[in-house]
N, C-alpha and C positions, 0 to 999 in steps of 0.2 A: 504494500500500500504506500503509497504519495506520503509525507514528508509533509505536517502543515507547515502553513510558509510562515508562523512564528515563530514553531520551533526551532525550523532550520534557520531563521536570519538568525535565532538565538545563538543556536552553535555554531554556525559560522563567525558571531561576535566572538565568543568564547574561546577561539583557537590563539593560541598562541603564535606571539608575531616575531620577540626574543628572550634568550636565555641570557640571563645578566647574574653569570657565576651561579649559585645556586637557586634565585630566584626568575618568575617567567613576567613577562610583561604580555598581555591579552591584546585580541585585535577589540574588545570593547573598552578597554583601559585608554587606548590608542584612541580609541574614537571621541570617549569623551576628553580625553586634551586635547585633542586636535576644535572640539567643537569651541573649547575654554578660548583656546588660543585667538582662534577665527572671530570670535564675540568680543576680545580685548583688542583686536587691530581692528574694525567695524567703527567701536568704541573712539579710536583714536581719529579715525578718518585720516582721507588721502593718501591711506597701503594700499596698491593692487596686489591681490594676491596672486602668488603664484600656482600654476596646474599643482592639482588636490594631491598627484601622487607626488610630487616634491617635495609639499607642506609636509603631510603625512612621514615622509624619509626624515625632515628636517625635524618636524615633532618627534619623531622616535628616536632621533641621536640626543636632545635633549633627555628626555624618560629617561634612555641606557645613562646617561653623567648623573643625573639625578637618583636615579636606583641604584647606582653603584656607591654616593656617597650617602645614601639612607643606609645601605650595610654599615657605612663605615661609622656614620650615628649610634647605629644598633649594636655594636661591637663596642664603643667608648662609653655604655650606658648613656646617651646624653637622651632625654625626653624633656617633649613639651608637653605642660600639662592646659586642657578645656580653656582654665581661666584667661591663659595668655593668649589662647588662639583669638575666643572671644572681644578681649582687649586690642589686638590688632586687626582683626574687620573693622572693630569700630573705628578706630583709629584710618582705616582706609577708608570708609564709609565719609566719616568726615574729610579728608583729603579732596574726594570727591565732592563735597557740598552735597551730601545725601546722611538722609539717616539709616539704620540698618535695614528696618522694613522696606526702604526704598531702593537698597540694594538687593535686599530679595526679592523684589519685584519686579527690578530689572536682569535679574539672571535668569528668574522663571521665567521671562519675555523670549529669554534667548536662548530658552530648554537647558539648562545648565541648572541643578538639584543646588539646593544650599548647602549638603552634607558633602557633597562633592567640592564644592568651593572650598569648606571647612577643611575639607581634609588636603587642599591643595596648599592654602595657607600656614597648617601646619607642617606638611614638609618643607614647605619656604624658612619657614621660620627653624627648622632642625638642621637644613643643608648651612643656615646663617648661623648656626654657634657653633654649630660644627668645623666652618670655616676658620671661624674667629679663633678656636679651638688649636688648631693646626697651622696656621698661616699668622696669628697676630702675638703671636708670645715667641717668634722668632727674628721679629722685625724689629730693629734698630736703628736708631736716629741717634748718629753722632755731633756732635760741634761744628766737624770739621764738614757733614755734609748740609746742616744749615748756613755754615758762612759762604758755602760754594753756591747751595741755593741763591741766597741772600744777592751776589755778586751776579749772577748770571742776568740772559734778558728777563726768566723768567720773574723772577725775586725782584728783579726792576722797575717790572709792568707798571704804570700808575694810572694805567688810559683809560680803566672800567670797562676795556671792551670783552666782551663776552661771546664764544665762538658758538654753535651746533653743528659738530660733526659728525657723521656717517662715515660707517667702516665695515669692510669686508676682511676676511683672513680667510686665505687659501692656506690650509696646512701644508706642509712640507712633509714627506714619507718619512717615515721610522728607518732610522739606519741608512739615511739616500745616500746614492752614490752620484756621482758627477754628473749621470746621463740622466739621472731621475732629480737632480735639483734643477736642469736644465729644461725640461721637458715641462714640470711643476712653473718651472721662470714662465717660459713661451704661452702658457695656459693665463697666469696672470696678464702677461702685456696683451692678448688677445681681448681678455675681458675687457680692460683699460679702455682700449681701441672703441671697444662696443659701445662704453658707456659714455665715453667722450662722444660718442654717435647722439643714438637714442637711444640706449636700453635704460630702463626703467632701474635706477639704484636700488634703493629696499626691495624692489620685486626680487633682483639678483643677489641681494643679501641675503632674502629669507630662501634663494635656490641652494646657494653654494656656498657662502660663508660661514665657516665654525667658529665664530666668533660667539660670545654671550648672550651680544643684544641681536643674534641674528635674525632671531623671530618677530623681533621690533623693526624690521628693516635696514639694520646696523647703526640705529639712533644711539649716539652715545649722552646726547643732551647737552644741554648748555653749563659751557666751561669758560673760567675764567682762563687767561692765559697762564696763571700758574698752576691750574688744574690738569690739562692738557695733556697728554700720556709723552713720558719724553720721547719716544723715537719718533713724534711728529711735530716739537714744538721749533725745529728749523724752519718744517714746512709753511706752519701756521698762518704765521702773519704777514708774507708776502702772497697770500691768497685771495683771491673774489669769491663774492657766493657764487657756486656755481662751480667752480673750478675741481679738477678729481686729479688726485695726486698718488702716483703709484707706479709700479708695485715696490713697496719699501719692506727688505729681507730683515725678517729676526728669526730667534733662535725658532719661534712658533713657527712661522711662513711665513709669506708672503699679503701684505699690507696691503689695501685701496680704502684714500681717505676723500670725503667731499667734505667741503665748507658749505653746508646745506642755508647756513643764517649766519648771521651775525650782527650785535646789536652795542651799543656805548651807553652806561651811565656818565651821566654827567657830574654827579652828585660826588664828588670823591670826597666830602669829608664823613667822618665817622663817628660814629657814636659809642663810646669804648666804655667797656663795662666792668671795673671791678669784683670778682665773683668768687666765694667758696660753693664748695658744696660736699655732702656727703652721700655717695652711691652703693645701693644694693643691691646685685646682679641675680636674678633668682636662676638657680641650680637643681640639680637633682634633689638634693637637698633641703633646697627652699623654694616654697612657690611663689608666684606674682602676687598673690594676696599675702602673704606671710613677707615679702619684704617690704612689701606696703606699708602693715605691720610694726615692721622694727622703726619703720621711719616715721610712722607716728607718734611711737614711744621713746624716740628720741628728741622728736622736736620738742613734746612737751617737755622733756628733761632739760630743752637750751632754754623754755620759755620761761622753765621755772628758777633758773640761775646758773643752768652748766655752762659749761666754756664750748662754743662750738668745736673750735681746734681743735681741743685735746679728743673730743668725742671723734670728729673727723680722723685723728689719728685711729686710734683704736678702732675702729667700726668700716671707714669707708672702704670700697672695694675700688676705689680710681687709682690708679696702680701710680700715677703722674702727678696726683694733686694730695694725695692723704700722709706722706710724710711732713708736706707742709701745711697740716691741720685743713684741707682740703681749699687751702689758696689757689686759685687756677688764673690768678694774674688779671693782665686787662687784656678782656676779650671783644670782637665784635660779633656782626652777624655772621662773618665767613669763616670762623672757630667752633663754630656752636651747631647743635645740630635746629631742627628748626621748632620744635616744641620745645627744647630748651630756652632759648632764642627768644621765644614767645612770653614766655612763662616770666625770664627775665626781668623781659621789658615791663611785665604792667609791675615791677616792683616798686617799692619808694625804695628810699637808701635805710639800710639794716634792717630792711624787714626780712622776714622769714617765708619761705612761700610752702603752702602743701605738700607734700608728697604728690609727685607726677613722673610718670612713665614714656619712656624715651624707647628707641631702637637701643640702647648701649644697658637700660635697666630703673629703676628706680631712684628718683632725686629729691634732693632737699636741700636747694640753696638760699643765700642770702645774701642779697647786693652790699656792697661795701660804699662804692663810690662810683660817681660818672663823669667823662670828659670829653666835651667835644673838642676833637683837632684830627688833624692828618694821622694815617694809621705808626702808630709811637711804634718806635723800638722794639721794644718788648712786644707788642700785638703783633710786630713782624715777624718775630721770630716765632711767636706762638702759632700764628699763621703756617709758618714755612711750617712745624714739625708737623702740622696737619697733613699739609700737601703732599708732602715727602710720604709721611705713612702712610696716603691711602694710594700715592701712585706706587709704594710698594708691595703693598697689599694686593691691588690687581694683577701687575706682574706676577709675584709669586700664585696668585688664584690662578692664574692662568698656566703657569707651567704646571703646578697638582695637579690641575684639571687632566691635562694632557696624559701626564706622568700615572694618576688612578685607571683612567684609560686605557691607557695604553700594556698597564698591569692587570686588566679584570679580563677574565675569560666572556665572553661577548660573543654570542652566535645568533646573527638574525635570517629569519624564517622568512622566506617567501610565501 
């Protein structure tokens, strides 16, 4: 007898697409991030997407990176627990100008389950401490590479101008030899050729590019000039919108950059912000509502006559500011994340502010002093170790990335 055609689309969803080391990834798993995917560049407007079986290849090399560093989650015990998931919808929801219901209403629009969301934001949020995990307790900021900063065009910048740039990476083969970085080269300048033509950039990002934001189109977003990933900050500023600069060799592959925007504040002076603060990062150990908690029970302990400082010493988890009773100097907006940042701003001077929740964890600061003038000394410097960190931070994401890859047994099913 006939196959009813539910069952079968069922098991046809149901087949496995890849083996990723010991776990499988489903062609219905597949399906629905591909559907996630398609609803968040819709969302964004002006991505043409690219043919479905592309998408689908390019959604499923994401999955294999992402399943492979969920083992590596599950292996370091590291878990997210409900509460924090919760906490960052909303949190996204607001970013959006929406409230939760209204993000739910907007996914069920676009056939995407809110359980399904839920659980996509918490592997989001597990592959990001996981990260932080592996890659930020190895990174180092010297002296000697903030005074090189400092000295360079970068660190020099004072123009406010602010770039968006678009990136492709064609990887380079595992172990190439002369005739296969050559062949890899030839592939690049072909694309180059095309796009300098008319091929559609993000269409060919989300085709071929193994880059991060490949699925974004290869949006890397708006950067200041001392943001700017160094192997492109030559190319940068002698660029038009419009212009595609490439192919530029690293150790990954092979680079194609467009200067998609570009835009100038005018406003160069700054509003610099004396600030401690003490930080709770919740752990396996501690949850989001449990370091909420402690930082309750600490402010009332400063309201009621403790010393912040010394509390800041003994308690806070900022690895940077808590030896100095959680001094973190004078900061502006481009130091600070942007709910910090926020939170800051509506202070008076010595006030205390609530406990509030960052992407880094749980805070409790309290202005000291404010000054408006050109960004000081010290913001500069503060600035640069920012910069420095998170353009090291991607570099090394990016080599892991490769390097977990490149070590996970990986078999995909046609």
């Amino acid at each position: 007898m006939a196959m009813p055609q539910t069952a079968l689309a069922k098991q046809l969803l149901d087949k496995v697409v890849a083996v990723v080391n010991k776990d499988v990834i489903t062609a219905s798993e597949l399906e629905n991030y591909t559907k996630f995917i398609v609803a968040d560049l819709k969302e964004q407007g002006n991505v043409a997407l690219p043919p479905s079986d592309i998408l689908r290849e390019q959604v499923l090399n994401r999955m294999i990176i992402d399943q492979i560093q969920m083992q590596l989650a599950q292996q370091n015990g590291i878990e997210i627990d409900s509460i924090t998931v919760s906490e960052a919808i909303q949190q996204q929801a607001k970013h959006q100008g929406k409230s939760v219901d209204q993000l739910k209403n907007r996914l069920q629009a676009q056939g995407i389950k809110f359980t399904e969301y839920r659980e996509l934001v918490r592997k989001d949020l597990l592959i990001q401490r996981l990260q932080a995990r592996e890659i930020a307790s190895d990174i180092v900021i010297a002296k000697s590479d903030i005074d090189s900063f400092l000295s360079s065009a970068a660190g020099q910048d004072n123009s406010g101008s602010e770039y968006r740039l678009s990136h492709i990476l064609l990887p380079s083969p595992e172990n190439p030899t002369p005739a296969m970085l050559k062949e890899t080269l030839s592939k690049a300048d072909n694309l180059v050729a095309s796009l300098k033509k008319d091929t559609d950039f993000a269409k060919a990002a989300m085709s071929k590019s193994v880059g991060r934001q490949a699925l974004s189109g290869g949006d890397l977003g708006w950067r200041n000039f001392g943001e700017i990933p160094t192997l492109f900050v030559n190319y940068v500023p002698s660029m038009k919108v419009g212009d595609i600069v490439g192919p530029i060799r690293s150790a990954s592959g092979f680079h194609i950059i467009k200067l998609t925007d570009k835009r100038t504040n005018n406003n160069q002076g700054n509003v610099e912000t004396h600030v401690r603060q003490i930080l709770i990062i919740p752990d396996n150990h501690t949850s989001s509502n449990e370091a909420r908690d402690k930082l309750l029970a600490l402010r009332q302990q400063i309201v009621n006559g403790a010393d912040f400082a010394k509390i800041a010493q003994k308690k806070s988890q900022d690895v940077h500011s808590a030896a100095k009773g959680g001094d973190m100097g004078w900061v502006d907006t481009n130091n600070v994340l942007p709910k910090f940042y926020q939170v800051m701003s509506s202070l008076k001077n010595n006030e205390l502010s609530e406990p509030f929740q960052t992407e880094e964890g749980w805070s409790l600061i309290q202005v000291l002093d404010r000054r408006n003038q050109y960004t000081s000394s010290e913001a500069a410097r503060n600035r640069a170790v920012e910069i420095l960190t998170i353009r090291k931070a991607n570099e090394a994401i990016e080599t892991w990335t490769k390097r977990i890859r490149d070590e996970a047994q990986v078999k995909i099913l046609t």
